[in-house]
C-alpha positions as CSV (number, residue, x, y, z in Angstrom):
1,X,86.5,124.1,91.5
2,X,89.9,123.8,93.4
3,X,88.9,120.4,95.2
4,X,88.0,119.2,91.5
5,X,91.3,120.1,90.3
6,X,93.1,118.8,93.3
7,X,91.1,115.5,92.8
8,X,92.3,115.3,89.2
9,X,95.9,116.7,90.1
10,X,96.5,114.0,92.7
11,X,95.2,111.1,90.8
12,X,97.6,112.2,88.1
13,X,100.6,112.4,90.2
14,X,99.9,109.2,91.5
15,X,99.3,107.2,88.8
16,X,102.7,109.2,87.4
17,X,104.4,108.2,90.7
18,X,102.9,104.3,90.4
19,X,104.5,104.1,87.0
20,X,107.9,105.3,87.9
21,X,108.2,103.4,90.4
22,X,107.3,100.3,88.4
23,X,109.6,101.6,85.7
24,X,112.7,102.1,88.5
25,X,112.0,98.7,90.1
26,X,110.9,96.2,87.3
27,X,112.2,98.1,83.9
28,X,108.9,98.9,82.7
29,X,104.8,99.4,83.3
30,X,101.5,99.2,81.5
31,X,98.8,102.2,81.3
32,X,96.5,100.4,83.4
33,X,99.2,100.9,86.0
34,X,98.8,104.8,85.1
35,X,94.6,104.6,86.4
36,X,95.2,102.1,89.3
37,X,98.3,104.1,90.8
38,X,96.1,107.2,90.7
39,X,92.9,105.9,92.0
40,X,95.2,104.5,94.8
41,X,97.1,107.2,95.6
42,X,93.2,109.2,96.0
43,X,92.1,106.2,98.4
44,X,95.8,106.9,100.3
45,X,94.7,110.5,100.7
46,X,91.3,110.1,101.6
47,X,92.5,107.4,104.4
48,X,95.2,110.1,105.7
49,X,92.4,112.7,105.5
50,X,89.2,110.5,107.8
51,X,91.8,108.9,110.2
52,X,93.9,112.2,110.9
53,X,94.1,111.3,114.5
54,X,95.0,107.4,114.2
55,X,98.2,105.7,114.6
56,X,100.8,105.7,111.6
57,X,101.0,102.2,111.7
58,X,97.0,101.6,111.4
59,X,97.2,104.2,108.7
60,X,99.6,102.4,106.9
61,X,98.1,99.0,107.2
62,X,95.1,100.3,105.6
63,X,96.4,101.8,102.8
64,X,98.5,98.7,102.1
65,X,94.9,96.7,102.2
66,X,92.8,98.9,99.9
67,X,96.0,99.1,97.3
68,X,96.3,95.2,97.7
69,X,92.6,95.3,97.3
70,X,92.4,97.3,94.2
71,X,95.7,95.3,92.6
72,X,94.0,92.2,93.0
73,X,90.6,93.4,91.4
74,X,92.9,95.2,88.6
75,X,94.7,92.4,88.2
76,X,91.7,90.0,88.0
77,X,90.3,92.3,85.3
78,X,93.6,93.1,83.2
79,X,95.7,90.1,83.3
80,X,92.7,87.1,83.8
81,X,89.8,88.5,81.7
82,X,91.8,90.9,79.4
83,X,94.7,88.1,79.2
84,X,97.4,90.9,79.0
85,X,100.2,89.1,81.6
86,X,100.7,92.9,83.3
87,X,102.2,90.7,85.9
88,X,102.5,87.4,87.7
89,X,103.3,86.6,91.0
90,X,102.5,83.1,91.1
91,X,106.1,81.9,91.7
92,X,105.8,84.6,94.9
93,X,105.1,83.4,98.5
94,X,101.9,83.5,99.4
95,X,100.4,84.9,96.3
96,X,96.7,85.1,95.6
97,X,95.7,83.7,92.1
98,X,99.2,85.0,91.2
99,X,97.7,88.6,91.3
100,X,98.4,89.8,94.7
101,X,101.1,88.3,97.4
102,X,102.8,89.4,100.7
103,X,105.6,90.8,99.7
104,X,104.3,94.1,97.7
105,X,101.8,94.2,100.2
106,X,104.6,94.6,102.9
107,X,106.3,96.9,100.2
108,X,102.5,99.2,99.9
109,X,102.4,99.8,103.6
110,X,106.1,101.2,103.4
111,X,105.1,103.3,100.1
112,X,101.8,104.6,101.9
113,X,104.2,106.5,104.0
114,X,105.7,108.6,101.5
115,X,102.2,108.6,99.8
116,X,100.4,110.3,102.7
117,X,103.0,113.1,103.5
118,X,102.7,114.0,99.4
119,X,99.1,114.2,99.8
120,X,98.9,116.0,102.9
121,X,101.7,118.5,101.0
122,X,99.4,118.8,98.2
123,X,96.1,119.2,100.2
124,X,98.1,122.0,101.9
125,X,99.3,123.8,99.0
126,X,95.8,123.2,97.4
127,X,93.9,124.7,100.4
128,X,96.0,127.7,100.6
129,X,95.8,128.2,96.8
130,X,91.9,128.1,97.3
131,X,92.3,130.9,100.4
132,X,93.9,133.1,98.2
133,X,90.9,133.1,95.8
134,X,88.6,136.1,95.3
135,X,85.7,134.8,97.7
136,X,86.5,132.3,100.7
137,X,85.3,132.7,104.3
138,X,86.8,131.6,107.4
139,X,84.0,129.1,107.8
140,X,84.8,127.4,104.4
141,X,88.3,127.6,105.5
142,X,88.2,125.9,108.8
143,X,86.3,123.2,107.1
144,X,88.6,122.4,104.2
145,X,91.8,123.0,106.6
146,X,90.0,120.6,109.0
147,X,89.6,118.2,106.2
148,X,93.6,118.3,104.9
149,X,94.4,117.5,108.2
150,X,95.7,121.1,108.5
151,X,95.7,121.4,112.0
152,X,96.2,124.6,113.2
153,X,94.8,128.0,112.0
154,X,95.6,131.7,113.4
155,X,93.7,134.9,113.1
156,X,96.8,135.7,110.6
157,X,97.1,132.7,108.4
158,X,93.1,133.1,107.9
């Protein structure tokens, strides 16, 4: 139940975050924005989470990918099929189909930085709220820690 609510917890912080950022940068956003920042900000996690170990800079390349990715397929869908003009960056250097360009790609793989330390933050708090529960074990524990990219445990903290 607690990885259920974390799931839905971090997807609404990030699409929360995506918007305000929007809001802060451009003036305003669109609802779509709400679903795509939170179902990135989950893909950011679950990239910190599988490649605990890698470099910071391969970690950040690859979240600046899948949110590129997921812009581009968003955008596709929302402002090509739906005709809604969320945004445009056809007058941008090399822009794709005026839905994705370089530039807020090199700005995703800054953002992914903040974005991962939030969701390891969260994943902590989360786990240790789940530890506190009536029945946990210290296998369960090890498991979920180990998947948080909690990294060390102590007779104590267990």
């Amino acid at each position: 139940m607690y990885r259920l609510m974390f799931s839905l917890s971090a997807l609404l912080t990030g699409g929360f975050l995506y918007c305000l950022v929007e809001i802060l940068y451009r003036g305003y956003t669109h609802i779509s924005m709400f679903l795509l920042g939170g179902i990135c900000f989950l893909c950011i996690g679950g990239i910190r989470r599988t490649f605990r170990d890698g470099a910071a800079a391969q970690k950040m390349l690859l979240c600046a990918g899948v949110i590129t990715l997921f812009e581009f397929l968003c955008g596709v869908f929302v402002n090509l099929g739906l005709g809604l003009a969320v945004w445009d960056y056809s007058s941008m250097p090399m822009n794709v189909m005026g839905q994705i360009c370089i530039t807020y790609s090199a700005a995703w793989c800054l953002l992914a930085v903040p974005a991962m330390g939030l969701d390891w933050l969260m994943c902590h708090n989360a786990w240790n709220m789940e530890r506190s529960g009536p029945a946990h074990s210290s296998v369960s524990d090890a498991i979920y820690a180990s998947k948080c990219g909690i990294r060390k445990l102590t007779n104590s903290s267990m």
